[in-house]
C-alpha positions in Angstrom: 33.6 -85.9 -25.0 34.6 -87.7 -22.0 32.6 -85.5 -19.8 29.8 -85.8 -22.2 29.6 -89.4 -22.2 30.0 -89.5 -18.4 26.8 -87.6 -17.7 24.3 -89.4 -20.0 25.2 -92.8 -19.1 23.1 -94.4 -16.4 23.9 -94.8 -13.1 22.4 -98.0 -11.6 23.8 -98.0 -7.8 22.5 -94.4 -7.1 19.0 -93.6 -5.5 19.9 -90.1 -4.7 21.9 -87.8 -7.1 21.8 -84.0 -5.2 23.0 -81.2 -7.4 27.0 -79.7 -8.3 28.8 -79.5 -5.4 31.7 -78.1 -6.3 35.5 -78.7 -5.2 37.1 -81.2 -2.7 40.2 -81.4 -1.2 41.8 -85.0 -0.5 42.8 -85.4 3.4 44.5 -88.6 3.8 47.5 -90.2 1.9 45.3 -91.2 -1.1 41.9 -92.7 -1.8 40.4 -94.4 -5.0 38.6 -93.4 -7.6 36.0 -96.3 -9.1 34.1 -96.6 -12.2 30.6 -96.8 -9.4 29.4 -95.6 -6.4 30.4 -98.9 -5.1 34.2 -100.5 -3.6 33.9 -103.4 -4.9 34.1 -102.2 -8.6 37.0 -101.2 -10.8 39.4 -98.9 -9.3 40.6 -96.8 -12.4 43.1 -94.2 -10.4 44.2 -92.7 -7.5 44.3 -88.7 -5.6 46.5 -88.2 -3.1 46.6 -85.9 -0.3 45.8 -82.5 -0.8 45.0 -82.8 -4.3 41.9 -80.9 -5.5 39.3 -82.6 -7.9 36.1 -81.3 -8.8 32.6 -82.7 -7.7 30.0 -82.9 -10.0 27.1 -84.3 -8.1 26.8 -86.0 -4.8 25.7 -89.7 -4.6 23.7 -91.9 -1.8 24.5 -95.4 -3.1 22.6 -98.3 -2.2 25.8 -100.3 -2.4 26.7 -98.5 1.1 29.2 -98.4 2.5 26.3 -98.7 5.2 28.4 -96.7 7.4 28.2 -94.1 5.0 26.8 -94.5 1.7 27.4 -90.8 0.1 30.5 -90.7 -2.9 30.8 -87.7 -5.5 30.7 -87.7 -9.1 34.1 -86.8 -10.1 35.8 -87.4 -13.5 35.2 -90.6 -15.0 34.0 -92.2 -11.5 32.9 -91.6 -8.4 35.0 -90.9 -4.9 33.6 -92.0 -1.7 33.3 -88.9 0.7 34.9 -90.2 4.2 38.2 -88.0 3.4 37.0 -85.6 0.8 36.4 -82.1 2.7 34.2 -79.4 0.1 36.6 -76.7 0.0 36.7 -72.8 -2.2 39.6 -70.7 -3.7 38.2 -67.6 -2.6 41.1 -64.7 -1.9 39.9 -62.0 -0.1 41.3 -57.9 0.3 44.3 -57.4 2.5 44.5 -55.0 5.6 47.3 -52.9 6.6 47.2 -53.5 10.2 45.3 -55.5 13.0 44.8 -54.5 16.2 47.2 -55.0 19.3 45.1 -57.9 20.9 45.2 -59.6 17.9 42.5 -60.6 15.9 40.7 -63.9 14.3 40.6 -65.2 10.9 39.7 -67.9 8.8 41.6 -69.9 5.7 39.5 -69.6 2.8 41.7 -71.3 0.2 42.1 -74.9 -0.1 45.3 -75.0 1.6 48.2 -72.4 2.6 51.7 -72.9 3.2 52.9 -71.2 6.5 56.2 -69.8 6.4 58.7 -68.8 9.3 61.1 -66.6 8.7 64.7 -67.9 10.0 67.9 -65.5 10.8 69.7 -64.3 7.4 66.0 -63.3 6.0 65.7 -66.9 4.9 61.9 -68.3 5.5 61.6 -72.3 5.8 57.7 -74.2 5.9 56.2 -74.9 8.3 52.5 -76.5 8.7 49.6 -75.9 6.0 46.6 -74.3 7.1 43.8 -76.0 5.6 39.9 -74.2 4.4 38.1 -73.8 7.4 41.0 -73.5 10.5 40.5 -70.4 12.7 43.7 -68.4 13.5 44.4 -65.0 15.5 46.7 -62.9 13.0 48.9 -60.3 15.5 50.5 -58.4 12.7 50.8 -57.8 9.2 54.2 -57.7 7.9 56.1 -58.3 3.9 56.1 -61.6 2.9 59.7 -63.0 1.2 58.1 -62.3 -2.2 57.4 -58.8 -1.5 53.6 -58.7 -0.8 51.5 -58.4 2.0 51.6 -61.4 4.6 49.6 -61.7 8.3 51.5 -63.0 10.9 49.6 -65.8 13.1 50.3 -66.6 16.5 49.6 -69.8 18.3 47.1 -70.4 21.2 49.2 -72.4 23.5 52.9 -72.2 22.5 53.0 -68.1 21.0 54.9 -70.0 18.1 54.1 -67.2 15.4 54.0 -68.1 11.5 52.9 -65.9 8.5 51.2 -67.0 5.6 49.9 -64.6 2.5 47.0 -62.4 3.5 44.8 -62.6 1.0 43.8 -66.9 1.8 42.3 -65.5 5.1 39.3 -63.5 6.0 38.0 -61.2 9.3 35.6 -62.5 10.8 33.5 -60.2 11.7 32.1 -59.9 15.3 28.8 -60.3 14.8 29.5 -63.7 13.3 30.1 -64.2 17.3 27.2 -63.0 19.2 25.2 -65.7 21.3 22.2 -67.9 20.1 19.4 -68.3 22.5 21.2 -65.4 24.9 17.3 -65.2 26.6 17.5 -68.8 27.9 18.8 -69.5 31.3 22.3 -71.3 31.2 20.5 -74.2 33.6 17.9 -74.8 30.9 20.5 -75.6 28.4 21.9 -79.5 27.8 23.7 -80.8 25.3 23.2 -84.9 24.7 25.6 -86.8 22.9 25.0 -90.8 21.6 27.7 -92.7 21.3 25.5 -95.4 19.4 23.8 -92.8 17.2 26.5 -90.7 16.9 24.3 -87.6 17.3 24.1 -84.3 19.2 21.2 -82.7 20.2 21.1 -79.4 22.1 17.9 -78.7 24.0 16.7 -75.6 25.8 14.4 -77.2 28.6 12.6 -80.4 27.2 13.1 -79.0 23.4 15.6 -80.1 20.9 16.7 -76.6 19.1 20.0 -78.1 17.3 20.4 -81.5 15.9 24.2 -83.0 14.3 25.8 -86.4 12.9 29.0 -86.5 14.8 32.0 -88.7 14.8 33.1 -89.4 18.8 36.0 -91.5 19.5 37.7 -94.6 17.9 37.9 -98.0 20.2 41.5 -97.5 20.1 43.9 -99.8 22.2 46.4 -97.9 24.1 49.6 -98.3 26.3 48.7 -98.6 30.0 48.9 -94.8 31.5 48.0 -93.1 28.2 44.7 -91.2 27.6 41.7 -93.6 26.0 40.4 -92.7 22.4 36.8 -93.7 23.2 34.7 -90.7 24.2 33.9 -90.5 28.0 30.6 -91.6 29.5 28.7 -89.6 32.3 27.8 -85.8 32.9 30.0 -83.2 32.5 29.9 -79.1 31.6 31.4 -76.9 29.4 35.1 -75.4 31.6 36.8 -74.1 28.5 36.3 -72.5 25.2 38.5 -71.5 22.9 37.7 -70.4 19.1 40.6 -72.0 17.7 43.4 -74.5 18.6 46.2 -76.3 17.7 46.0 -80.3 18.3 48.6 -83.0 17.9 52.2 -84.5 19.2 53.6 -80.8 19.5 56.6 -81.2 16.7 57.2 -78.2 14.6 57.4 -80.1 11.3 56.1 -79.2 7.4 55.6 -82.9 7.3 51.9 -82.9 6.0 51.4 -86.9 7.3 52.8 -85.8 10.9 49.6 -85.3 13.6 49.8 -81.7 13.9 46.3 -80.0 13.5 46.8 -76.1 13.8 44.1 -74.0 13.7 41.1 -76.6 14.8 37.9 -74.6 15.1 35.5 -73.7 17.7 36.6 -75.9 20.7 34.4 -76.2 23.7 36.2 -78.5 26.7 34.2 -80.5 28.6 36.6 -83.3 30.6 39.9 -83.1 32.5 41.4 -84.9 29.4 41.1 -82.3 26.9 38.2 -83.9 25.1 36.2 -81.7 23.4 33.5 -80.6 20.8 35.0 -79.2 17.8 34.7 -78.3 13.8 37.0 -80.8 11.4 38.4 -80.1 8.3 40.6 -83.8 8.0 37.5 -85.9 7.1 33.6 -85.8 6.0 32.8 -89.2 8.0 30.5 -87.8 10.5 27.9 -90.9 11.5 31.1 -92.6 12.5 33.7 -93.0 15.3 36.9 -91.3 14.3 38.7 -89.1 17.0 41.1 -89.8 19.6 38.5 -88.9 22.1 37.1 -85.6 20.8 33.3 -85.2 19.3 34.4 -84.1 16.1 31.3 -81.7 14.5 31.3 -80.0 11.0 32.8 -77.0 11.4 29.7 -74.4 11.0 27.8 -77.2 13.3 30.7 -76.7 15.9 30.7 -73.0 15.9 26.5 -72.3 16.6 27.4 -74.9 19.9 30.2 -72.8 20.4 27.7 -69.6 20.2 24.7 -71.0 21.9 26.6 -72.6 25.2 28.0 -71.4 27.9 30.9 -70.0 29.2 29.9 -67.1 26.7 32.7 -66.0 24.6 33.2 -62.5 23.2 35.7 -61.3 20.3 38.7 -60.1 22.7 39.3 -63.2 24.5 41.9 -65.7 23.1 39.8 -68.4 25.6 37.2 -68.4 28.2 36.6 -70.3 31.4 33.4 -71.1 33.6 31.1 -73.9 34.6 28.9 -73.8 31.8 26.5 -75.4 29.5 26.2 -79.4 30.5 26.8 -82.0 28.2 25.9 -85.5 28.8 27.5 -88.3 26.9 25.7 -91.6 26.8 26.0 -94.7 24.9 
């Protein structure tokens, strides 16, 4: 009756109402739920991180936030989207093996707890894997409860993992092959705005790819640390890697600590590590939000990872090269 009730009574902030969206995953400690589209009205309860609550429509209010005016529909109230990521349950079939070299796949579940196994056959948590994160599975091997687990390894430190098979899928190699493979590297650019807080990639003088992004925050920080804000200038594509773990380095199952494994379809373009990339810890693109990166919805990320250069091909854990240039202005 509740439900009923909820979708025949008017909604008088809203001047956009799309169609069912589906299910969202909360990414941040918690976030309010209000009887509008609107933070200034009543707050009638709270989600907290990882929860999963279902979206009935999505919402452009002209209450704003200006910065970002689109909420869902959720039950009895809206949610605003900044840290609400559209997520699926969808379990997949297993494989028996993988080859040698390893081989990428992608977390199609809301979230998955990674288990290591420890010496007398205990396993202990480690870091979920959240819907969208890229991983290269080395092996498949019997889980603790006696079905069928892949083993992940990571990019950097070869700390390996395993977490049920069925929340990951192949992907397939075609899913890989370059966009725009005809065009000469030279007569590809990427621009970024810092004031718009847009990419565009051109191919000579025309735009073929255009994305909200969030660059980085105007973060104070300790003399002899690395800046937040996004650098300024002309640089190129050195370094691309389809997936990568990001954060302080701890090996921790504490959800709040700033450990991002699995971080999709990373392109390097300065000496400080920033880089393009998919995101899967918040929906706020329009916005400044990194620590220096230019985060990208994930499936925006990977056709810039397909379409620049250095070109990438399935065997390669990373790949180096002067490539595609990317020039970041204010």
């Amino acid at each position: 009756m509740g439900l009923g009730a909820l979708a025949l009574s008017p909604i008088p902030t809203a001047d956009k109402i799309s169609g069912l969206t589906g299910l969202g995953r909360i990414t941040t400690g918690s976030i309010s739920i209000y009887k509008e589209p609107w933070d200034k009205s009543a707050i009638l309860y709270t989600r907290y991180r990882d929860e999963l609550v279902n979206l009935y429509a999505e919402v452009k209010s002209d209450k704003g936030p200006d910065w970002n005016p689109i909420w869902y529909r959720v039950w009895r109230g809206y949610i605003h989207s900044k840290f609400v990521q559209t997520v699926e349950k969808r379990e997949n079939p297993t494989e028996a093996s993988v080859i040698k070299e390893g081989q990428l796949a992608e977390i199609t579940v809301p979230f998955v707890q990674s288990m290591r196994p420890r010496q007398n056959e205990k396993w202990e948590p480690l870091y979920r894997l959240y819907y969208g994160s890229m991983h290269w599975v080395i092996d498949v091997v019997e889980g603790q409860d006696g079905t069928r687990w892949y083993r992940l390894q990571e990019p950097w430190s070869q700390l390996t993992y395993d977490v049920p098979a069925e929340a990951m899928r192949f992907v397939q190699n075609e899913e890989f092959s370059p966009i725009s493979a005809y065009v000469l590297p030279e007569d590809k650019r990427i621009e970024v705005s810092i004031s718009k807080q847009e990419l565009i990639a051109f191919e000579k003088d025309k735009a073929v790819f255009q994305a909200k992004v969030s660059t980085g925050l105007n973060h104070t920080v300790p003399d002899g640390e690395i800046p937040w804000t996004t650098p300024q200038g002309e640089w190129r594509i050195s370094y691309k890697m389809p997936t990568q773990h990001m954060g302080n380095g701890n090996i921790t199952s504490e959800v709040e600590a700033y450990e991002l494994a699995g971080i999709p379809w990373v392109c390097y373009f300065h000496p400080n590590g920033n880089a393009t990339h998919g995101t899967f810890w918040h929906s706020n693109f329009g916005n400044p939000m990194s620590h220096g990166c230019v985060n990208m919805r994930s499936e925006d990320a990977r056709w810039i990872f397909r379409w620049s250069t250095p070109v990438w091909t399935p065997n390669d854990r990373s790949v180096k090269g002067n490539g595609t240039r990317i020039i970041v202005t204010v």
